[in-house]
KENU-796271 format. One record per atom (N, C-alpha, C): residue number from 0; atom name; y, x, z. Coordinates in pm, whole numbers, plus 50000, padded with zeros to 5 digits. Layout:
N
<seq:NUM&atom:CA&north:Y&east:X&up:Z>
...
END
This chain:
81
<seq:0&atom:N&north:21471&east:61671&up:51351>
<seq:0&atom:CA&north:21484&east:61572&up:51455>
<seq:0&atom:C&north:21531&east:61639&up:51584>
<seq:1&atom:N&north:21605&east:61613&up:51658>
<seq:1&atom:CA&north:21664&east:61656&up:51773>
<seq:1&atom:C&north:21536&east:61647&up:51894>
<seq:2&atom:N&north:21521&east:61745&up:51944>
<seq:2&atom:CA&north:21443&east:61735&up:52095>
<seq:2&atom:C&north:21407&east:61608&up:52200>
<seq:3&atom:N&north:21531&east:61544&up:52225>
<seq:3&atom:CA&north:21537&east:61490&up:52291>
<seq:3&atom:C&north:21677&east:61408&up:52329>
<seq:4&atom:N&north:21677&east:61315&up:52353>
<seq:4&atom:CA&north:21815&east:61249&up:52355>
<seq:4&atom:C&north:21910&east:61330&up:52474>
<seq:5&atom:N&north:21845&east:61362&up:52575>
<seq:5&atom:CA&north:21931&east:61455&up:52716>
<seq:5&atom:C&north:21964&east:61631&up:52618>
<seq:6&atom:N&north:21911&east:61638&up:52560>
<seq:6&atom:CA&north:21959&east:61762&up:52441>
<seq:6&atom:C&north:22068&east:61708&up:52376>
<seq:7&atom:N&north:22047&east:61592&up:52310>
<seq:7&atom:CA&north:22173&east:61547&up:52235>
<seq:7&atom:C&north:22328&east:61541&up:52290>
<seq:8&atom:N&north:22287&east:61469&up:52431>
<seq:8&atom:CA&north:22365&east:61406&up:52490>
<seq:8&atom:C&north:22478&east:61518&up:52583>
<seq:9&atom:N&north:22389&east:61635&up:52588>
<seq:9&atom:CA&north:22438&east:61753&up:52692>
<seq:9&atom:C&north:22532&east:61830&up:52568>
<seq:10&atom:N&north:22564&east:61817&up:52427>
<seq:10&atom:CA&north:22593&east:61802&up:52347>
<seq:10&atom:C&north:22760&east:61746&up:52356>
<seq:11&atom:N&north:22796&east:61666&up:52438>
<seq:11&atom:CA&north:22886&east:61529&up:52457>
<seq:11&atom:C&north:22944&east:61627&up:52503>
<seq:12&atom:N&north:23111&east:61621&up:52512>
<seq:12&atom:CA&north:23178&east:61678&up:52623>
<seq:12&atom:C&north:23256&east:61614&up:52659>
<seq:13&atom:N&north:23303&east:61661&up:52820>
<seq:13&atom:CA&north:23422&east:61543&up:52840>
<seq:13&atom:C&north:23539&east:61494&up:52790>
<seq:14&atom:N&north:23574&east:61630&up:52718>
<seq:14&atom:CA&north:23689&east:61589&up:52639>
<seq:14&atom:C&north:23661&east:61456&up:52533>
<seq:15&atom:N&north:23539&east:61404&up:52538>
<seq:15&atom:CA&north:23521&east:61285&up:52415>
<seq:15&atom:C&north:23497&east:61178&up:52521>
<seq:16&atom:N&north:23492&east:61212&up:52696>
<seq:16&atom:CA&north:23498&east:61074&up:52751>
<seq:16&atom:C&north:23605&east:60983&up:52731>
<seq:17&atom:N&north:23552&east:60873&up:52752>
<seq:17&atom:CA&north:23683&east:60720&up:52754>
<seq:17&atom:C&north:23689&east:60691&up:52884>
<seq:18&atom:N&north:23775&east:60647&up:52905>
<seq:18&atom:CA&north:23774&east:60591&up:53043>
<seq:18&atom:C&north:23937&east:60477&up:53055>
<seq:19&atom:N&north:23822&east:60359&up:53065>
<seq:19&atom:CA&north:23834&east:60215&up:53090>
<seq:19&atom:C&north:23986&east:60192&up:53146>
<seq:20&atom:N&north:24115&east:60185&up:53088>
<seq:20&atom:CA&north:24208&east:60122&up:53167>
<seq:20&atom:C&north:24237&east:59941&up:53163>
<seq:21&atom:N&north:24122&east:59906&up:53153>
<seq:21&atom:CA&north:24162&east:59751&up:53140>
<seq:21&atom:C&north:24147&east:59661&up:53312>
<seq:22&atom:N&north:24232&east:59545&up:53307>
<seq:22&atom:CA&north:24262&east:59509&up:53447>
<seq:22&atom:C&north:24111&east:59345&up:53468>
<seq:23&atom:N&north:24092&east:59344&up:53319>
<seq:23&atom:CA&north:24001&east:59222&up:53296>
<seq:23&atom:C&north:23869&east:59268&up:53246>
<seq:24&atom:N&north:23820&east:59157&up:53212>
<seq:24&atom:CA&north:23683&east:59164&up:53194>
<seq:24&atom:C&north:23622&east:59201&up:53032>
<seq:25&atom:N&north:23674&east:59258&up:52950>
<seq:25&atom:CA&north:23680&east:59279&up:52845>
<seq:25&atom:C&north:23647&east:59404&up:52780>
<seq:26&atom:N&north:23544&east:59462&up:52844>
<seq:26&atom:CA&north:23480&east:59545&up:52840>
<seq:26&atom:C&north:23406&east:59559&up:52710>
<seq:27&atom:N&north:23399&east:59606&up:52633>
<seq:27&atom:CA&north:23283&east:59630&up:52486>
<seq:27&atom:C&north:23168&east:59628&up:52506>
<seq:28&atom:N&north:23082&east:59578&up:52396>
<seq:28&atom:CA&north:22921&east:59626&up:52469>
<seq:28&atom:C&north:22859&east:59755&up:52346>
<seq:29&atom:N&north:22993&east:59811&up:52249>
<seq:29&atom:CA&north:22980&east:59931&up:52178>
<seq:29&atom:C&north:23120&east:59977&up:52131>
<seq:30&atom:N&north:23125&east:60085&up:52087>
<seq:30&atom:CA&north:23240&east:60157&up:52080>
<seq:30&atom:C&north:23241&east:60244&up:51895>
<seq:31&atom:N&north:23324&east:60273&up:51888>
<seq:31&atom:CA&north:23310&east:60319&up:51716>
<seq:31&atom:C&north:23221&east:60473&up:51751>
<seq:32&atom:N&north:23225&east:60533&up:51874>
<seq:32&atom:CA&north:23197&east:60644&up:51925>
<seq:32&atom:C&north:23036&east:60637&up:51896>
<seq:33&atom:N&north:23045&east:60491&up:51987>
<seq:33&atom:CA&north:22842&east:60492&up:52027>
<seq:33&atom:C&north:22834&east:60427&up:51842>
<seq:34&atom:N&north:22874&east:60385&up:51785>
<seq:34&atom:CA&north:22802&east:60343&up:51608>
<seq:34&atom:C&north:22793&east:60489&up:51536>
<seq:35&atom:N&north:22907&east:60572&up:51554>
<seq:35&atom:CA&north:22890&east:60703&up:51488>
<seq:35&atom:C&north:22793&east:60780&up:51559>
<seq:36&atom:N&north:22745&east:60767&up:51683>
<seq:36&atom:CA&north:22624&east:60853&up:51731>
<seq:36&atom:C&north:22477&east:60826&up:51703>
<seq:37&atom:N&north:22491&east:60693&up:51686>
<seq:37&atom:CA&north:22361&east:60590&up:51695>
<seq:37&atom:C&north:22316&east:60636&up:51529>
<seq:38&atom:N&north:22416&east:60605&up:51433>
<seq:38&atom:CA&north:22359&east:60653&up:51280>
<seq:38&atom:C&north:22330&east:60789&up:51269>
<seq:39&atom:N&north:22418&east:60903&up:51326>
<seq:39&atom:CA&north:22368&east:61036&up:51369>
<seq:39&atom:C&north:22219&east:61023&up:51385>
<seq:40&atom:N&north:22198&east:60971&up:51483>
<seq:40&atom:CA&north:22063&east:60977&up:51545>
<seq:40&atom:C&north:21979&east:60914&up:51473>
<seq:41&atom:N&north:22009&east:60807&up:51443>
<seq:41&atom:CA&north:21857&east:60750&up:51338>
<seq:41&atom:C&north:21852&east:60877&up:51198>
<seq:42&atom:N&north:21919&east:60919&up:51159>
<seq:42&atom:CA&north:21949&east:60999&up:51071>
<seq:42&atom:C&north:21846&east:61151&up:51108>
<seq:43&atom:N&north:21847&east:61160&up:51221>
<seq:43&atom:CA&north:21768&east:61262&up:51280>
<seq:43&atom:C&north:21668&east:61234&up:51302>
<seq:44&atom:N&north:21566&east:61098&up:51284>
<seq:44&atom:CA&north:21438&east:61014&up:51335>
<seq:44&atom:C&north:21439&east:60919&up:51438>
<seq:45&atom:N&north:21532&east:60923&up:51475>
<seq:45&atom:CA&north:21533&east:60819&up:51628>
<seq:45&atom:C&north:21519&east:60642&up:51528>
<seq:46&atom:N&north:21411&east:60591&up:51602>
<seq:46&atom:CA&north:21431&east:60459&up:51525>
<seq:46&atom:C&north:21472&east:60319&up:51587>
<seq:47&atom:N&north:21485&east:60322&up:51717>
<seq:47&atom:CA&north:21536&east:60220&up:51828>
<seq:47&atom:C&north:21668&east:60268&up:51891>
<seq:48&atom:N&north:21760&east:60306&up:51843>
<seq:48&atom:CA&north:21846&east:60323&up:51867>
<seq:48&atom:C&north:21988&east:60295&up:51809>
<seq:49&atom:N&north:22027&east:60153&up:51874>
<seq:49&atom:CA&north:22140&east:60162&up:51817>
<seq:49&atom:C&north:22292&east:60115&up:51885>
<seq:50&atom:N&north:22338&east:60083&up:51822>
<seq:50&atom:CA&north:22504&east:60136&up:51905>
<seq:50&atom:C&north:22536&east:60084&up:52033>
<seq:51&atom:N&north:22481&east:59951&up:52051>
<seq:51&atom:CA&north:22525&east:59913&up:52203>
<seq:51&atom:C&north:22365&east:59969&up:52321>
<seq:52&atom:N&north:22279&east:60045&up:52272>
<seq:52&atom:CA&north:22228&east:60133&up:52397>
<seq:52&atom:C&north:22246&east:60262&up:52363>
<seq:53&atom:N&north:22324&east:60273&up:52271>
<seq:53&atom:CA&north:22404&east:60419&up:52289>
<seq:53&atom:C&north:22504&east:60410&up:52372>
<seq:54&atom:N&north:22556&east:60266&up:52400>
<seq:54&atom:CA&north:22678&east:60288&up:52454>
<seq:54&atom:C&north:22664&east:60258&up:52599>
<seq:55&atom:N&north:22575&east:60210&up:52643>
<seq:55&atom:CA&north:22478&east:60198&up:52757>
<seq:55&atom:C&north:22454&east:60335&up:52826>
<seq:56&atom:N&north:22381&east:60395&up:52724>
<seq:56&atom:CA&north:22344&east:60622&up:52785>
<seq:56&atom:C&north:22486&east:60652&up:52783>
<seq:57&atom:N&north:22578&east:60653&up:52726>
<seq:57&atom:CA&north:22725&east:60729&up:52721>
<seq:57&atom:C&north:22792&east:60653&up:52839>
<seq:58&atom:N&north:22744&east:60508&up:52917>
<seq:58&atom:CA&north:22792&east:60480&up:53035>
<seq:58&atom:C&north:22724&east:60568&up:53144>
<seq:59&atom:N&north:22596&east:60556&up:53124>
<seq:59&atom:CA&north:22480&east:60575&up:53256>
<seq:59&atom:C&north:22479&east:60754&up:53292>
<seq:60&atom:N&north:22578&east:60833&up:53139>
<seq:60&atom:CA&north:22579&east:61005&up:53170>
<seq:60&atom:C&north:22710&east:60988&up:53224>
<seq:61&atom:N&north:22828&east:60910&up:53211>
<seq:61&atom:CA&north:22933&east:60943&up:53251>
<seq:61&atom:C&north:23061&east:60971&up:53126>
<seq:62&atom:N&north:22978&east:60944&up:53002>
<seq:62&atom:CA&north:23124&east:60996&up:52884>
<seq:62&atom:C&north:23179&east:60857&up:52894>
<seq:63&atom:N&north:23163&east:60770&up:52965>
<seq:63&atom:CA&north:23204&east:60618&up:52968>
<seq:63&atom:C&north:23248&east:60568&up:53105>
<seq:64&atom:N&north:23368&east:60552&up:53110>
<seq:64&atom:CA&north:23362&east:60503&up:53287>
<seq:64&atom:C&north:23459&east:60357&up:53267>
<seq:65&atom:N&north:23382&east:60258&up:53249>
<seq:65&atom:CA&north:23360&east:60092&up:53214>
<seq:65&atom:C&north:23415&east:60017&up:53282>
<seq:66&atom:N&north:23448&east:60116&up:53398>
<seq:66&atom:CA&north:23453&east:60009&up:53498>
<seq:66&atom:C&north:23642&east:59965&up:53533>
<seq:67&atom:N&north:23638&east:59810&up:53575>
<seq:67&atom:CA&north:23814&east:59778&up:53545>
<seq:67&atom:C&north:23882&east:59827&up:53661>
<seq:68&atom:N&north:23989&east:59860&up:53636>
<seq:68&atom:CA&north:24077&east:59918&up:53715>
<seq:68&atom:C&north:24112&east:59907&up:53883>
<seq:69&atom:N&north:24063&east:59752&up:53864>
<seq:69&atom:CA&north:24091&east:59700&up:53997>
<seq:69&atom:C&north:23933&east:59693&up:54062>
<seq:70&atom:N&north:23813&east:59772&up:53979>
<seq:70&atom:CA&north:23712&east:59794&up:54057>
<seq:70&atom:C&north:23709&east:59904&up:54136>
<seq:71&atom:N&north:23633&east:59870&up:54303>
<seq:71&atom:CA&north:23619&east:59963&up:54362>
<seq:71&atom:C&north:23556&east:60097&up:54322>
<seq:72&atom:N&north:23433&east:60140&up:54224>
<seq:72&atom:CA&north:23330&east:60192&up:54172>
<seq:72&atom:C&north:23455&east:60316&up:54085>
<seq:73&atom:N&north:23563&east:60197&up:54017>
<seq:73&atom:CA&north:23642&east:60293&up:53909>
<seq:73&atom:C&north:23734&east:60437&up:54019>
<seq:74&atom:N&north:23773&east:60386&up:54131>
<seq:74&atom:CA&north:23832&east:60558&up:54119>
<seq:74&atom:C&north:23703&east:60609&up:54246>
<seq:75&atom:N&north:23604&east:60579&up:54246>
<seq:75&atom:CA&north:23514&east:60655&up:54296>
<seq:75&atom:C&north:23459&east:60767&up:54167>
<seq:76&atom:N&north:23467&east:60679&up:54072>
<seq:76&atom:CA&north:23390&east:60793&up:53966>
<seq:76&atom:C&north:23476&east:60864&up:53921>
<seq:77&atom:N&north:23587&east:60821&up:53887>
<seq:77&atom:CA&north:23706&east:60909&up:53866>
<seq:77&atom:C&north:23774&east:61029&up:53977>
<seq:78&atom:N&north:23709&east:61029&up:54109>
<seq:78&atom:CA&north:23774&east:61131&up:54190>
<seq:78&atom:C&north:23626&east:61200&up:54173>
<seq:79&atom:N&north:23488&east:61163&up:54131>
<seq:79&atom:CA&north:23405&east:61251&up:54111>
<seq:79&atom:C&north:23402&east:61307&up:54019>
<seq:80&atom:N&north:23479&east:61344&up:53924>
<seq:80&atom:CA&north:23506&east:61419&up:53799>
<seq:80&atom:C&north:23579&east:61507&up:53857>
END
């Protein structure tokens, strides 16, 4: 079983971030990324975990930047990278 999900997650690198070029509201609430991590993880013992609050932690660390193009928030996080 893995330590801890912030073990797992420190794991992630940026090269596997996404980042959001859409102009609308059409945002996912999971990704094929967060389903292949989420079965990883139950696979390791995790038992409440599955793909759309995986894809929730992969927003809230940053491998996810969600936000639409024409949001203010999007090139704030993007000039903080």
């Amino acid at each position: 079983m893995v330590a801890s999900l912030t073990t797992y997650g420190s794991g992630l690198t940026i090269s596997q971030s996404k980042i959001s070029q859409k102009a609308t509201p059409d945002i996912p609430a999971t990704t094929p990324l967060a389903e292949k991590i989420s079965k990883d993880l139950k696979k390791r013992g995790f038992k409440f975990l599955g793909p759309t609050i995986m894809y929730a932690y992969m927003q809230a660390i940053g491998i996810v930047n969600d936000h639409t193009i024409d949001c203010f928030r999007y090139r704030l996080i993007e000039n903080f990278k």
